[in-house]
MOPAC internal coordinates of N, CA, C and O (Angstrom, degrees):
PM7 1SCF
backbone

  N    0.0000 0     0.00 0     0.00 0    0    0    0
  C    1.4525 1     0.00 0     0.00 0    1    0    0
  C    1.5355 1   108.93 1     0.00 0    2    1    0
  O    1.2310 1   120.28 1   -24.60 1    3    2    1
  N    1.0291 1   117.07 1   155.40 1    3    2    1
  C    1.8574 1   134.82 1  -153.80 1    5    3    2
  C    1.8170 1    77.75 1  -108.94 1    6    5    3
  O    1.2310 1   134.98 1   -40.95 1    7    6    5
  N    1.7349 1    88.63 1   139.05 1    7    6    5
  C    1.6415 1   107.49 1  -170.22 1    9    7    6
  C    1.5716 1    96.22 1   -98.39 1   10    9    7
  O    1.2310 1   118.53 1   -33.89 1   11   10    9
  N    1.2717 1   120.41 1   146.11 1   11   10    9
  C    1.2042 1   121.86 1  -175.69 1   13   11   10
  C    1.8786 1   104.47 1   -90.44 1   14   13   11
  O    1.2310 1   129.26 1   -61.03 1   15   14   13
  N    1.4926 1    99.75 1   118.97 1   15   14   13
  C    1.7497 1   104.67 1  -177.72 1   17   15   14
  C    1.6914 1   108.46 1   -48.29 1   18   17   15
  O    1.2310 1   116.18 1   124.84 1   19   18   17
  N    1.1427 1   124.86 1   -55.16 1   19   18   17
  C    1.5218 1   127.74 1  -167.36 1   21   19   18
  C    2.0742 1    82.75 1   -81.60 1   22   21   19
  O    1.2310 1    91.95 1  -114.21 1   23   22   21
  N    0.8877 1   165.07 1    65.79 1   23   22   21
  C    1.8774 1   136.06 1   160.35 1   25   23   22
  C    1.3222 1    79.72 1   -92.19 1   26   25   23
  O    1.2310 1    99.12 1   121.22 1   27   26   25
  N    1.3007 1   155.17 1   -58.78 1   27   26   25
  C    1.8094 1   120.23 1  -141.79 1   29   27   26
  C    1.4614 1   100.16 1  -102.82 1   30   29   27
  O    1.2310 1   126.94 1  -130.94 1   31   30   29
  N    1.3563 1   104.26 1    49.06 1   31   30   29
  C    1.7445 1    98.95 1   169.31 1   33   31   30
  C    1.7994 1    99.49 1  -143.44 1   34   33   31
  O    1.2310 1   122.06 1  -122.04 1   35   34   33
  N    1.1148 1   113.65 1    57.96 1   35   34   33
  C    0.8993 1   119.15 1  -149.40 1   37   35   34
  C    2.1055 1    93.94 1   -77.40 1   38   37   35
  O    1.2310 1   117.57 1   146.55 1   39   38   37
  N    1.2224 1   122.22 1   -33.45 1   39   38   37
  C    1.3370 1   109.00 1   167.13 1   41   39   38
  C    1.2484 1   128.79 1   -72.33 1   42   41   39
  O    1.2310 1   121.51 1   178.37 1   43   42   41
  N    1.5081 1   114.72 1    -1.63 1   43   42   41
  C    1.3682 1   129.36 1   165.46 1   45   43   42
  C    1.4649 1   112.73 1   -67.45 1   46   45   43
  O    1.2310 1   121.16 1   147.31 1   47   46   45
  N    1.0129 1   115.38 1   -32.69 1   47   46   45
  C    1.7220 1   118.95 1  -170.93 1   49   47   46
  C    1.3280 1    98.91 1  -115.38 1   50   49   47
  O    1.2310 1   104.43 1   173.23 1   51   50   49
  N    1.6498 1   146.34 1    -6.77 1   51   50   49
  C    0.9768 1   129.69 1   123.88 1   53   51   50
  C    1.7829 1   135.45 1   -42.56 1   54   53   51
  O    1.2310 1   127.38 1   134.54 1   55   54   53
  N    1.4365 1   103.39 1   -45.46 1   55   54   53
  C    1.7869 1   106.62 1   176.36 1   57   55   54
  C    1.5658 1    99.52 1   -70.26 1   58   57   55
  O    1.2310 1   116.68 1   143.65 1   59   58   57
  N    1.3181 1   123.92 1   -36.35 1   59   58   57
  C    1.6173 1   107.11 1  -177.41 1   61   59   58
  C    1.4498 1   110.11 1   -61.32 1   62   61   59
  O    1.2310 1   118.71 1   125.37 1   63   62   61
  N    1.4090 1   120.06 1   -54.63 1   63   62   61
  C    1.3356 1   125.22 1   167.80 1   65   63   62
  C    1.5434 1   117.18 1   -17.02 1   66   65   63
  O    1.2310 1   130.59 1    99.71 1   67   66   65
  N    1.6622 1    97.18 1   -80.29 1   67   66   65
  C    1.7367 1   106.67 1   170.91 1   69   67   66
  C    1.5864 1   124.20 1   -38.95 1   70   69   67
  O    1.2310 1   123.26 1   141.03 1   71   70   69
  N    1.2058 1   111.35 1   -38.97 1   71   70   69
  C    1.2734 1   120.93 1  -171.96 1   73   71   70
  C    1.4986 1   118.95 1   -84.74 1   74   73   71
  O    1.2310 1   126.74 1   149.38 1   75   74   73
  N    1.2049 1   104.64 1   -30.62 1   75   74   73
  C    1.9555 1   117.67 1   144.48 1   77   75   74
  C    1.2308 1   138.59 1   -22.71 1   78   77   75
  O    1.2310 1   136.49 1   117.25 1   79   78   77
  N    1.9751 1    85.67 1   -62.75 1   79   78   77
  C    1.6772 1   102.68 1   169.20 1   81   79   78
  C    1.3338 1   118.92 1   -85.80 1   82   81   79
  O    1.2310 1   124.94 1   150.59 1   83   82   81
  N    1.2610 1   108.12 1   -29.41 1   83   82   81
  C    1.8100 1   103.63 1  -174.35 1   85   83   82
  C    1.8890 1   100.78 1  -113.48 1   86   85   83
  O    1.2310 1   111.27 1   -39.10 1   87   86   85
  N    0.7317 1   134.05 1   140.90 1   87   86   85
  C    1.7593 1   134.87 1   177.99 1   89   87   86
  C    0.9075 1    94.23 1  -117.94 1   90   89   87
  O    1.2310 1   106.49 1  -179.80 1   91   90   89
  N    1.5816 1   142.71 1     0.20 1   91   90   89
  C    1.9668 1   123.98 1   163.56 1   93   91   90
  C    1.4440 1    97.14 1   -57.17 1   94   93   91
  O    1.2310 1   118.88 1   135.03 1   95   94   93
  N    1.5881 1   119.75 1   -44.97 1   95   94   93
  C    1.1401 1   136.08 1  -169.25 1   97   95   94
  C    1.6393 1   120.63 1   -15.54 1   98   97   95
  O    1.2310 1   133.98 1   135.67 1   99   98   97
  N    1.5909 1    90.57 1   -44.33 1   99   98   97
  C    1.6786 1    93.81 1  -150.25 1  101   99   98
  C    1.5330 1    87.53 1  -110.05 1  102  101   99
  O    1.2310 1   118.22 1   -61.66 1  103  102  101
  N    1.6597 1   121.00 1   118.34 1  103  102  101
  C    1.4515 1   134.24 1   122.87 1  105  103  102
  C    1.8216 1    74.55 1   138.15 1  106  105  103
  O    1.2310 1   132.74 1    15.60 1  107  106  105
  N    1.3077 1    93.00 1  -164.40 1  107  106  105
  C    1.6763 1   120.85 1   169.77 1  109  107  106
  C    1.5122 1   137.44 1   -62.67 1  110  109  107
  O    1.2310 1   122.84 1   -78.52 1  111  110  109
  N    1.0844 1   112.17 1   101.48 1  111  110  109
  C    2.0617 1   106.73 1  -171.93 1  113  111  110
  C    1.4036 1    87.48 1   -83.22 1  114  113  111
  O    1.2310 1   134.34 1   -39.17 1  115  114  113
  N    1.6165 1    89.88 1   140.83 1  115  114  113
  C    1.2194 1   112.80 1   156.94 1  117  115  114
  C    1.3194 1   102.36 1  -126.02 1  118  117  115
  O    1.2310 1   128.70 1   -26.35 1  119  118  117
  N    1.7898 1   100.84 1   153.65 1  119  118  117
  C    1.6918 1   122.60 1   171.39 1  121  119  118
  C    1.5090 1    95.62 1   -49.51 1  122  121  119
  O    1.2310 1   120.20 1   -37.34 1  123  122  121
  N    1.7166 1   117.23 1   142.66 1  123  122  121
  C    1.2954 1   130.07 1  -178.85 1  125  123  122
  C    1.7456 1    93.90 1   -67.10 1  126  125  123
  O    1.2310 1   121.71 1    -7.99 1  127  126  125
  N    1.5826 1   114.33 1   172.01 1  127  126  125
  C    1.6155 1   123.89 1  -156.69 1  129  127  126
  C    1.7819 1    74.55 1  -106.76 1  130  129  127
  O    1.2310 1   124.75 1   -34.91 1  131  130  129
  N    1.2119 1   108.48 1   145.09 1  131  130  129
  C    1.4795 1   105.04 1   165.12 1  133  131  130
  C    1.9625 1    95.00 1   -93.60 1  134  133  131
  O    1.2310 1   126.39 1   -25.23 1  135  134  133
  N    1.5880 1   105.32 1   154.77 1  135  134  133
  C    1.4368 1   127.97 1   166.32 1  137  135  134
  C    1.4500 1   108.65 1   -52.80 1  138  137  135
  O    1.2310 1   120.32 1   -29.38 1  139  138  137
  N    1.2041 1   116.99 1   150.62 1  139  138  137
  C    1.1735 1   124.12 1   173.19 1  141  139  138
  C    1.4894 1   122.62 1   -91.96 1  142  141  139
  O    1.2310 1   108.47 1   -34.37 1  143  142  141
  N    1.3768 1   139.17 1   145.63 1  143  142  141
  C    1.3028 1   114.53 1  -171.73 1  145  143  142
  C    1.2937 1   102.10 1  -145.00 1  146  145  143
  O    1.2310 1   125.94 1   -12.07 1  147  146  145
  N    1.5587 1   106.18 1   167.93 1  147  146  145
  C    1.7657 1   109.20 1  -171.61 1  149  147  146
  C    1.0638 1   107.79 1  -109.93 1  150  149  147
  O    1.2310 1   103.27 1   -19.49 1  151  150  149
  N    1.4699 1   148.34 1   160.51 1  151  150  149
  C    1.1689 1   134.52 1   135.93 1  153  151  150
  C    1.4619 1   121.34 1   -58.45 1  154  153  151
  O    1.2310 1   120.17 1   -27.40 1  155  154  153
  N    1.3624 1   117.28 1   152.60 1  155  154  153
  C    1.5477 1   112.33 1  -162.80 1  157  155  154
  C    1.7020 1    85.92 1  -144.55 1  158  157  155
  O    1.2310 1   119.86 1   -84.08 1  159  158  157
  N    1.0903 1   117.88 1    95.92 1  159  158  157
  C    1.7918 1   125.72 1   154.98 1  161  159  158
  C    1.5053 1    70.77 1   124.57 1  162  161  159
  O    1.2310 1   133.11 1     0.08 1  163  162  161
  N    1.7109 1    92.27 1  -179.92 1  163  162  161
  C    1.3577 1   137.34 1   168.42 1  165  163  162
  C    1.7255 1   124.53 1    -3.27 1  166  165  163
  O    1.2310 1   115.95 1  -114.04 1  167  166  165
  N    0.9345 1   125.29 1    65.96 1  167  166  165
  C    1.5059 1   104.93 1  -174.97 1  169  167  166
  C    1.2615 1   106.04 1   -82.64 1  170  169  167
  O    1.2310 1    94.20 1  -161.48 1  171  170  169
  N    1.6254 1   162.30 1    18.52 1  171  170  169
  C    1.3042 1   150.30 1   160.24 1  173  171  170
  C    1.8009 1    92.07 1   128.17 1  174  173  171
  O    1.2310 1   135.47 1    -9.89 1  175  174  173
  N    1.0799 1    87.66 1   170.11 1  175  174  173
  C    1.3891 1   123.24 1  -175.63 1  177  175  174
  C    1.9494 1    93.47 1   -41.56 1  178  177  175
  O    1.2310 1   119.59 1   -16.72 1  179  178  177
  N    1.5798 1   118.38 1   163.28 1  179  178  177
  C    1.1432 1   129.02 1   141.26 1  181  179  178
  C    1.6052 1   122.81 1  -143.40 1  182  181  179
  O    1.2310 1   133.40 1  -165.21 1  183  182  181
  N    1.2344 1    91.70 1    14.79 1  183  182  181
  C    2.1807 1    96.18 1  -171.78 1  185  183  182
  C    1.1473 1   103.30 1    77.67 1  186  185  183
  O    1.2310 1   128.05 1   -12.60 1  187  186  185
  N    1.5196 1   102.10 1   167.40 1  187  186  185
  C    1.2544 1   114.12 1  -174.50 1  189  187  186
  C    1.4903 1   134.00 1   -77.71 1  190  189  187
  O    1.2310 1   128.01 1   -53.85 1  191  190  189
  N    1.0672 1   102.19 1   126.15 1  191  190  189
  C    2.0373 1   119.90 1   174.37 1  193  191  190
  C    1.0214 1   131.24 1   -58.93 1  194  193  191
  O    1.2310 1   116.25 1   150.46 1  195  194  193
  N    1.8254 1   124.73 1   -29.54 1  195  194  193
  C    1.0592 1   127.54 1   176.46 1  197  195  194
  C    1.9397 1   111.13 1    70.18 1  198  197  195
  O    1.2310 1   128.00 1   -24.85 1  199  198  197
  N    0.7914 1   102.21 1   155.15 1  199  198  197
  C    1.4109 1   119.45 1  -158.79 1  201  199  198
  C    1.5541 1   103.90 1   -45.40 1  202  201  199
  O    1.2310 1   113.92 1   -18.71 1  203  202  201
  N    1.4963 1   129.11 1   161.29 1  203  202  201
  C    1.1901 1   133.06 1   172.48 1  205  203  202
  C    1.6640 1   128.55 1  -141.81 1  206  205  203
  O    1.2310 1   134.18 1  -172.84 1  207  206  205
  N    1.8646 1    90.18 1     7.16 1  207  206  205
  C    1.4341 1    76.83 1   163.38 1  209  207  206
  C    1.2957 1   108.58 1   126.84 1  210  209  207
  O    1.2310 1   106.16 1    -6.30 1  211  210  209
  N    1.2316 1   143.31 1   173.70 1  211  210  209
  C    1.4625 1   136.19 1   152.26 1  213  211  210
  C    1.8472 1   126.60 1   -78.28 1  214  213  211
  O    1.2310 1   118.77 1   -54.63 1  215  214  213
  N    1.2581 1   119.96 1   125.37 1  215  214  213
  C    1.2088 1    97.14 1   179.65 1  217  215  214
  C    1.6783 1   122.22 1  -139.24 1  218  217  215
  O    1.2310 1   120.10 1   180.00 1  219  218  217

């Protein structure tokens, strides 16, 4: 009978297993990036602009 290359690593081919089913598994989590966002209307006052023209 043919010897199995990995048999005395037997938690080695357990973590591949795990990591099969779950893929968070493998490397470093990081906290998700929050979206970036714009202001959209009015944010307050900025002084005056001075003229812009005809339009």
């Amino acid at each position: 009978m043919e010897k199995k290359k990995w048999g005395k690593y037997r938690l080695f081919d357990t973590c591949l297993i795990a990591t099969a089913l779950d893929s968070e598994l493998i490397g470093p989590t990081f906290p998700p990036i929050p979206s970036i966002t714009f202001p959209v209307g009015p944010t307050g006052g900025t002084g005056p602009t001075g003229v812009t023209g005809p339009t």
